[in-house]
N, C-alpha and C positions, 0 to 999 in steps of 0.2 A: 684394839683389834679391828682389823679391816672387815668389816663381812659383808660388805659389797664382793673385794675380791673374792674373799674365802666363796661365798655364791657363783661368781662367776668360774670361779675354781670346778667347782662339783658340777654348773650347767655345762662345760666344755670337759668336763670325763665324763657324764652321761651321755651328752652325745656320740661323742665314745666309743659307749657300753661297757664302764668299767663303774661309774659312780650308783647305787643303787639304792633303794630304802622299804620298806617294808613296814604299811600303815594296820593299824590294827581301828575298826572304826566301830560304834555302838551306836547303831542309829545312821544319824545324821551329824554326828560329834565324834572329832577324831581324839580317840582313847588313849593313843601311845604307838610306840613305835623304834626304829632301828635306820640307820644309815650307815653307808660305807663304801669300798673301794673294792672290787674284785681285782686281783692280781694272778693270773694264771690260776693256779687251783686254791688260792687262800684267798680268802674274803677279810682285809683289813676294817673292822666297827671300827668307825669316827663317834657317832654317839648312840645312847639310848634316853628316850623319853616316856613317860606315863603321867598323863591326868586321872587316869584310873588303876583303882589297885593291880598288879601284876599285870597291865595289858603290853609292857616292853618285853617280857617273859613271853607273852604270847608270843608277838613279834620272833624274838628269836628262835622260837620253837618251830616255825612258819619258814624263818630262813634257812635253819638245818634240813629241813626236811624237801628242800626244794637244793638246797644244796648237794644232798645225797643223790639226787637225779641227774645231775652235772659234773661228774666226778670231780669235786671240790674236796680236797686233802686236811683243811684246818678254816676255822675261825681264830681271827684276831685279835680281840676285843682290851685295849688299854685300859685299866681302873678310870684314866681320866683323862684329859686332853694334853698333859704335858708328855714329853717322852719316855719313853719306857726306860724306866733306871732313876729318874728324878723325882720319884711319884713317893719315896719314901718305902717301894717294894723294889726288891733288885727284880731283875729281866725277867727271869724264869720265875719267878712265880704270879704273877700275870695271868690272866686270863688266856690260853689259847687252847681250843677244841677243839679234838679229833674229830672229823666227820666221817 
């Protein structure tokens, strides 16, 4: 996997203002957290992460609620990095949330 590109990928949509992430931090140590793609009113997750119990939950709890200010229509959230349908869950049942 390239993740130079994939990096420079997400640095040239956030300049953008489409690529976004959302740090959940404890201290001085970052706990977890969320990334992804805004697309018009749906927010496409690329990942979530936690070093800490539930703090990517946090995260997403943080991006709904800031999403509802935006009139944002859905979250996206793929079980996993492959594409949707490959993942061993057909499409629709995937993760996506009304906002």
């Amino acid at each position: 996997m390239d993740h130079a590109g994939n990096d420079r990928g997400y640095c040239a949509l956030h300049k953008a203002g489409h690529a976004h992430s959302v740090e959940v931090w404890l201290g001085n140590e970052l706990a977890g957290g969320l990334y992804g793609v805004a697309v018009g009113k749906c927010f496409c997750g690329e990942s979530m992460f936690t070093k800490v119990s539930n703090a990517s939950k946090v995260a997403l709890v943080a991006l709904v609620e800031k999403l509802k200010t935006q009139d944002c229509l859905m979250i996206d959230q793929p079980g996993s990095h492959r594409p949707p349908g490959t993942n061993g869950r057909p499409r629709d049942t995937q993760r996506r949330i009304p906002v």
